[in-house]
BAGU-136832 format. One record per residue (C-alpha): x, y, z; residue number from 1; residue in one letter. Coordinates in nm, 2 decimals, always signed. Each point is the difference from the previous one (the first is absolute). Example, Ala and Ser with C-alpha at 12.3 -4.5 7.8 and 13.67 -1.06 7.14 Angstrom:
2
+1.23, -0.45, +0.78, 1, A
+0.14, +0.34, -0.07, 2, S
//
This chain:
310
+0.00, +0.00, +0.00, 1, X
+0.30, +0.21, +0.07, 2, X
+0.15, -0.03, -0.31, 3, X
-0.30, +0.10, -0.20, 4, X
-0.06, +0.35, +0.15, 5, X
+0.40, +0.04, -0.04, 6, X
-0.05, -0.09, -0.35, 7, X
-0.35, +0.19, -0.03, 8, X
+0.16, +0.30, +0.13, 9, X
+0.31, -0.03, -0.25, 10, X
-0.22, +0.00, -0.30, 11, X
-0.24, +0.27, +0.08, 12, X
+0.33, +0.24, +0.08, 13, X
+0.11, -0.09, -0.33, 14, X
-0.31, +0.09, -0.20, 15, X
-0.04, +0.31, +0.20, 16, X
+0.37, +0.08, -0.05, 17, X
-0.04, -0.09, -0.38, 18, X
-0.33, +0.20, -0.02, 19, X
+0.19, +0.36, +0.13, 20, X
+0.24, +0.01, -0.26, 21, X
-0.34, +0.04, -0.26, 22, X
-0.10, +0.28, +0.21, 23, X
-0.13, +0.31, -0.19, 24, X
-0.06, +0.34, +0.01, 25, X
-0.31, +0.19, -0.08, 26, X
+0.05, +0.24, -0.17, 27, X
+0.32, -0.18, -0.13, 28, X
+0.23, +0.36, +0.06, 29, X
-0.05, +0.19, +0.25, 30, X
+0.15, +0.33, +0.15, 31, X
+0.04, +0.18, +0.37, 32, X
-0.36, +0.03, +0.12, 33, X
-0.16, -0.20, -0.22, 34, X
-0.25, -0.22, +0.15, 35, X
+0.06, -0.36, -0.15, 36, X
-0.08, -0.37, +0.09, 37, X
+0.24, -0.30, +0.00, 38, X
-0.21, -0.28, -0.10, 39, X
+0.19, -0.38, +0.08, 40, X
-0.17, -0.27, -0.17, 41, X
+0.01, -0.35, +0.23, 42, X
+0.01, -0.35, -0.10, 43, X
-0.33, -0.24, -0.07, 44, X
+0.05, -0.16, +0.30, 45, X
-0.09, +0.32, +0.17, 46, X
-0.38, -0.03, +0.14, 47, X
-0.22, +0.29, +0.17, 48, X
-0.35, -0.04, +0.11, 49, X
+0.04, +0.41, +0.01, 50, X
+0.19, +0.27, +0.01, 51, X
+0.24, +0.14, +0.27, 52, X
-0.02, +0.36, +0.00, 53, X
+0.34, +0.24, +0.17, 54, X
-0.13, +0.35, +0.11, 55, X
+0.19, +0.24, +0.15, 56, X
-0.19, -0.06, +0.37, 57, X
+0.05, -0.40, -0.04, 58, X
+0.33, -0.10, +0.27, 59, X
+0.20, -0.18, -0.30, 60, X
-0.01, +0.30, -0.26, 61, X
+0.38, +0.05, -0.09, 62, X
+0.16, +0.38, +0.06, 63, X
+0.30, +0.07, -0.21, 64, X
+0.15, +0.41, +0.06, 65, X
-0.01, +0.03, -0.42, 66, X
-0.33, -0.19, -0.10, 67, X
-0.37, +0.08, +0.11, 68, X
-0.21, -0.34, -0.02, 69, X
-0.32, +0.07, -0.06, 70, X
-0.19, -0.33, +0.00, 71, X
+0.14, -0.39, -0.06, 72, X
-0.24, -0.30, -0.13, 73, X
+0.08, -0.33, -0.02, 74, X
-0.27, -0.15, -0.23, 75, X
-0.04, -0.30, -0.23, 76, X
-0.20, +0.07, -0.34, 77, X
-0.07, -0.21, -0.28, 78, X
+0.18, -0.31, +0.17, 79, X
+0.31, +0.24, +0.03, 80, X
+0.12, +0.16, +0.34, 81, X
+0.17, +0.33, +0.02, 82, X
+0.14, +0.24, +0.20, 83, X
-0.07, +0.36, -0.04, 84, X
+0.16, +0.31, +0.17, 85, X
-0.13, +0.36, -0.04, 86, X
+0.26, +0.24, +0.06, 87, X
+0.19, +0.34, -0.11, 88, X
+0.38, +0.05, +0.06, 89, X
+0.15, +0.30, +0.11, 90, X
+0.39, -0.05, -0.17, 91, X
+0.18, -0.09, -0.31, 92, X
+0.17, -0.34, -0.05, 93, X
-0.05, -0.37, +0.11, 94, X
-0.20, -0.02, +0.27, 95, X
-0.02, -0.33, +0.25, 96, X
-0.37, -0.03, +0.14, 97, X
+0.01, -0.10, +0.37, 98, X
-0.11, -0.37, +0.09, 99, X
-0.36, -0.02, -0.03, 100, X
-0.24, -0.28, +0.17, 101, X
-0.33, -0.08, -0.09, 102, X
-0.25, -0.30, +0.02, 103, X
+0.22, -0.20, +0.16, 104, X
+0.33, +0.06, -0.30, 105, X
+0.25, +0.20, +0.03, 106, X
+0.17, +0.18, -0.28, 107, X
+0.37, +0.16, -0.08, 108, X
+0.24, +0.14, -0.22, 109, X
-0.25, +0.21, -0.22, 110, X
+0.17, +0.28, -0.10, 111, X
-0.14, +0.33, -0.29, 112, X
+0.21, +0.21, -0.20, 113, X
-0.12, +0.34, +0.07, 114, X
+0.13, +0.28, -0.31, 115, X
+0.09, +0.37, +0.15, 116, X
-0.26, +0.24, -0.16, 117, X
+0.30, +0.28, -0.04, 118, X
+0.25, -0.03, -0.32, 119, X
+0.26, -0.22, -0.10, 120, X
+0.33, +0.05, +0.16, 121, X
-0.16, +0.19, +0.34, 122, X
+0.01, -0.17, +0.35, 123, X
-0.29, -0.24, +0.09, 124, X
-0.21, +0.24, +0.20, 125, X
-0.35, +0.19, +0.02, 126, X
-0.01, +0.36, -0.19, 127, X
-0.03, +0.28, +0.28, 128, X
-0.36, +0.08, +0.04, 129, X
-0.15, +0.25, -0.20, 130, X
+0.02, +0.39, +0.10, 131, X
-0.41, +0.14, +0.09, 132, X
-0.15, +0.17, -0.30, 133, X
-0.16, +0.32, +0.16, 134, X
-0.34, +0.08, -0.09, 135, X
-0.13, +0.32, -0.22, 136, X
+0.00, +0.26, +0.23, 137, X
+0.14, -0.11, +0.28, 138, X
+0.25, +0.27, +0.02, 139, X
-0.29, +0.27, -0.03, 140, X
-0.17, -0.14, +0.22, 141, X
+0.27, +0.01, +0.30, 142, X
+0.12, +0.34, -0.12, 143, X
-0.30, +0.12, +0.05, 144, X
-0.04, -0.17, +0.29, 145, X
+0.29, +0.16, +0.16, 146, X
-0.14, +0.34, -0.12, 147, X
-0.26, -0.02, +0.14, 148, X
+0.11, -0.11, +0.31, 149, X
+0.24, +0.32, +0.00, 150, X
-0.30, +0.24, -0.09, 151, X
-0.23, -0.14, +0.30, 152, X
+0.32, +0.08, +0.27, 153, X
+0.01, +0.35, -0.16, 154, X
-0.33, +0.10, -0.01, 155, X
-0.05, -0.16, +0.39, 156, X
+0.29, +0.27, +0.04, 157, X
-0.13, +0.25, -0.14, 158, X
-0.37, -0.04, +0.18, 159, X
+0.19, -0.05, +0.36, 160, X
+0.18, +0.31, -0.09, 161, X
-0.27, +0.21, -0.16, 162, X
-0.30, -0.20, -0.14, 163, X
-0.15, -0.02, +0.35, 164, X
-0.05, +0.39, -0.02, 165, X
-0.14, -0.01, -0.32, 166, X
-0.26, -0.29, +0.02, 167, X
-0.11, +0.21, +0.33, 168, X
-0.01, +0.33, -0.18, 169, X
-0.25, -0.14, -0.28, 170, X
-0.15, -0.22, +0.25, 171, X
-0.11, +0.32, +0.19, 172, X
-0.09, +0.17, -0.35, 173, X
-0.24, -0.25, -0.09, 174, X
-0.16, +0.00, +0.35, 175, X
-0.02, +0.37, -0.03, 176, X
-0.19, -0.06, -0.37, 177, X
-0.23, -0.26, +0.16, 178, X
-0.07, +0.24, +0.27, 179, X
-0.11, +0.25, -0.21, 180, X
-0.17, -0.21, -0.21, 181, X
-0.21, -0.20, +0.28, 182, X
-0.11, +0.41, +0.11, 183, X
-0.11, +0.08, -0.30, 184, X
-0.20, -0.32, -0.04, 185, X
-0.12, +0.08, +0.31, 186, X
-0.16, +0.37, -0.06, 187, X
-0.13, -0.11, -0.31, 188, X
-0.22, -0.25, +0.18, 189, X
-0.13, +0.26, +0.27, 190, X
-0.10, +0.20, -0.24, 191, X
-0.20, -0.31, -0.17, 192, X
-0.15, -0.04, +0.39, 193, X
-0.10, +0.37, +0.02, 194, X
-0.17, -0.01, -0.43, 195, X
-0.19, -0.30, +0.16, 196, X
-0.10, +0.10, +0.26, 197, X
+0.10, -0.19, +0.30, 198, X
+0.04, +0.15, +0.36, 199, X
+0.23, +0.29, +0.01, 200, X
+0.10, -0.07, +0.36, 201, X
+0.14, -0.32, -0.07, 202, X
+0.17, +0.13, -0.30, 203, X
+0.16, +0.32, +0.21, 204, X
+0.10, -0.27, +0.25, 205, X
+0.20, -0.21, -0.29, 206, X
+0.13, +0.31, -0.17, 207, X
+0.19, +0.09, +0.31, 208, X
+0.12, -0.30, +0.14, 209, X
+0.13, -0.09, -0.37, 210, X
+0.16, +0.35, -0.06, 211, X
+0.15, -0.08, +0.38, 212, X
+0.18, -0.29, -0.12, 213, X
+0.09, +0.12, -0.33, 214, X
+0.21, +0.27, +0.19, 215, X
+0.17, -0.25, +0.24, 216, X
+0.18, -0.19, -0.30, 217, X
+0.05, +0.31, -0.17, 218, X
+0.20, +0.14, +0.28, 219, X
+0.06, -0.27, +0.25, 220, X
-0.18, +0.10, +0.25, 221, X
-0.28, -0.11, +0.20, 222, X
-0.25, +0.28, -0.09, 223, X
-0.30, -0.26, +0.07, 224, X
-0.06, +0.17, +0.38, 225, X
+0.08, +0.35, -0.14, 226, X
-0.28, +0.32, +0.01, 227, X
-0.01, +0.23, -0.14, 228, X
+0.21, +0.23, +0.23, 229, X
+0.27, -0.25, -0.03, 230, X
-0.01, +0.03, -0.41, 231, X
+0.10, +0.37, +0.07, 232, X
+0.37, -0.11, +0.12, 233, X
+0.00, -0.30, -0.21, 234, X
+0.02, +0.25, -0.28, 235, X
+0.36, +0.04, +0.09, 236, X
+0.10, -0.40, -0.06, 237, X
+0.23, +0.01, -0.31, 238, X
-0.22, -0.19, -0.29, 239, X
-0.26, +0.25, +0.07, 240, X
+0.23, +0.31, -0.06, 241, X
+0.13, -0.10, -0.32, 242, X
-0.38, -0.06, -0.09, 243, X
-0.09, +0.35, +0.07, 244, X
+0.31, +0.09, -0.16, 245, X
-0.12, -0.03, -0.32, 246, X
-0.33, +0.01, +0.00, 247, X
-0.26, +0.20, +0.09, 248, X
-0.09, -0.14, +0.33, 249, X
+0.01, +0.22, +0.32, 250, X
+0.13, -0.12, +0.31, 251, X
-0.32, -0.04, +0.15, 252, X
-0.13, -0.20, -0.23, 253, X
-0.02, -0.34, +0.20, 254, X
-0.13, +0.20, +0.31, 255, X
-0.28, +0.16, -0.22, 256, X
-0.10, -0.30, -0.16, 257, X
-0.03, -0.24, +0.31, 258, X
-0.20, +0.30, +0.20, 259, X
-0.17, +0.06, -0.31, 260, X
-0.13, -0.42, +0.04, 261, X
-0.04, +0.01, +0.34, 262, X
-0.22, +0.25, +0.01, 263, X
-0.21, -0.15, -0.25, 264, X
+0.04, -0.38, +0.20, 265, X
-0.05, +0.14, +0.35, 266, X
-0.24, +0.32, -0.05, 267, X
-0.37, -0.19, +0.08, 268, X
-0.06, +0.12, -0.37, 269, X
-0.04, -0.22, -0.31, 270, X
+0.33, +0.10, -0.20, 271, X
-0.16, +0.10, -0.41, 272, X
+0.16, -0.15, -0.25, 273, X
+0.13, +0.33, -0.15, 274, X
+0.25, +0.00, +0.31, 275, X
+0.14, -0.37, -0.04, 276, X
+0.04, +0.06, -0.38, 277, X
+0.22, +0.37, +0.14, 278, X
+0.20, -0.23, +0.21, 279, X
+0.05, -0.26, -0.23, 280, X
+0.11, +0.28, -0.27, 281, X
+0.27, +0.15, +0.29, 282, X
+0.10, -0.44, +0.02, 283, X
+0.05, -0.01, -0.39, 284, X
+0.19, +0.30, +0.01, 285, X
+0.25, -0.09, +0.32, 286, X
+0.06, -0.34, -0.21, 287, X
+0.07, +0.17, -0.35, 288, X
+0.27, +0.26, +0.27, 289, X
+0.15, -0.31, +0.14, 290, X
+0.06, -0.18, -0.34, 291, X
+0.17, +0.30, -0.20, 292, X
+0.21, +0.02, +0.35, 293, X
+0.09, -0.35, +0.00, 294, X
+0.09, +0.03, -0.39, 295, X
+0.22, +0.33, +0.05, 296, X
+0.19, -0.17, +0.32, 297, X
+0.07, -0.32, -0.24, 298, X
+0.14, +0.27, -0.29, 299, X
+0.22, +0.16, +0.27, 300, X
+0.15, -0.33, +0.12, 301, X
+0.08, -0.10, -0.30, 302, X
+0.28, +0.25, -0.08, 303, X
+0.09, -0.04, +0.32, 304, X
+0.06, -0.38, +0.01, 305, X
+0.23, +0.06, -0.34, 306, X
+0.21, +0.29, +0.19, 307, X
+0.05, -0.25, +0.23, 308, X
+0.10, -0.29, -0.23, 309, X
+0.21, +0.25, -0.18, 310, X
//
């Protein structure tokens, strides 16, 4: 019994050994990087019920430092056995694959003749990679990046250093046009109240406290508290000066007109509507004063501001 597994043994290695030298390549040339598979044909005697497939997570699946194995099957088809082995090597000249066991067989000496993919005559290695091809307009694109970058430090320099003083100064020109506005919006409407009608008292009432706060954002000041006696010296606060400046309004003008209302509010007698439509006259006329003030102080700063700059 001895004897015939010795001898068993000697013929299969000489079939298999037999059977490697007809190994073949597919394709039949092959360069660096080229993925290829060695096919080795095995004797008749070879018999598979089915194939033995190699991955790369199966223990026996050879590692060689030049040659990634992809995938190894040992099959038998149309009577025939064979050995394939999917792989792509990664230098020139003869390579020897590493000892490979599967279904039972191992198998050695298989070797591949790699070709270099540079010229004749230059040493068996890998060309140098590739330089990156830039893309269209990539050197716009971070140029004007940069730029940009450049013109957002200076103009956050130039509003620490004097943008802040601007953005206030229109800032408090538009709330001075908005102001006006909202007051003129507002006498147009008591005069609609006194065409239609409606009680007089209630409209003196409005008409002063409005006119009241319409003079504390003009100047600043709380004038909501203010009589009339107190208007007298409030003629003095600075905004109110320039307004009678140049215009034709009299210093007493606020005192006037809020003794002039309270008169008709307080008196026991029903106010006519030919003295709301007087005081809402004197209103449109304080507000036209105020606006030509407010433009003539803006025309003044203005040559100021460039003496300044200059």
């Amino acid at each position: 019994m001895k004897r015939f597994l010795i001898l068993t043994l000697f013929i299969l290695t000489c079939v298999f050994s037999h059977a490697q030298n007809e190994a073949y390549l597919i394709p039949r040339k092959i360069s660096v990087g080229d993925p290829a598979v060695l096919i080795l044909p095995l004797s008749d005697l070879f018999r598979q019920e089915s194939a033995v497939i190699l991955t790369p997570l199966s223990p026996e699946f050879p590692s060689h430092p030049d040659i990634d194995f992809h995938r190894i099957i040992l099959e038998e088809r149309g009577g025939t056995g064979r050995l394939m082995i999917e792989f792509t090597a990664f230098i020139p000249g003869v390579l020897e694959f590493p000892e490979i066991e599967i279904g039972g067989l191992t198998f050695t000496d298989l070797s591949v003749f790699v070709d270099s993919v540079l010229a004749g005559g230059s040493t068996p290695a890998l060309s140098a990679p590739a330089s990156t091809l830039a893309m269209p307009g990539t050197a716009l694109m971070i140029y004007g990046t940069i730029a940009g970058i450049i013109l957002i430090i200076l103009f956050s320099i130039w509003f620490v250093v004097k943008g802040r003083i601007i953005f206030n100064s229109l800032r408090e020109k538009l709330k001075r046009r908005m102001l006006f506005s909202s007051m003129k919006k507002t006498e147009k409407r008591f005069s609609r109240s006194v065409l239609n009608g409606e009680d007089n008292r209630i409209i003196l009432d409005d008409l002063s406290d409005q006119f009241r706060i319409f003079l504390s954002v003009l100047t600043g000041e709380n004038c909501r508290t203010m009589t009339a006696g107190e208007f007298e010296k409030f003629s003095l606060h600075p905004v109110l000066i320039l307004i009678m400046q140049h215009n034709d309004i009299s210093r007493s003008f606020l005192h006037d007109f809020f003794r002039d209302c309270d008169d008709l509010r307080f008196s026991g007698i029903e106010a006519a509507s030919q003295d709301i439509v007087y005081l809402l006259a004197c209103l449109r006329r304080f507000i036209a004063a105020a606006e030509n003030a407010e433009k003539e102080k803006v025309k003044n700063s203005v040559p100021a501001e460039k003496g300044e700059a200059a």
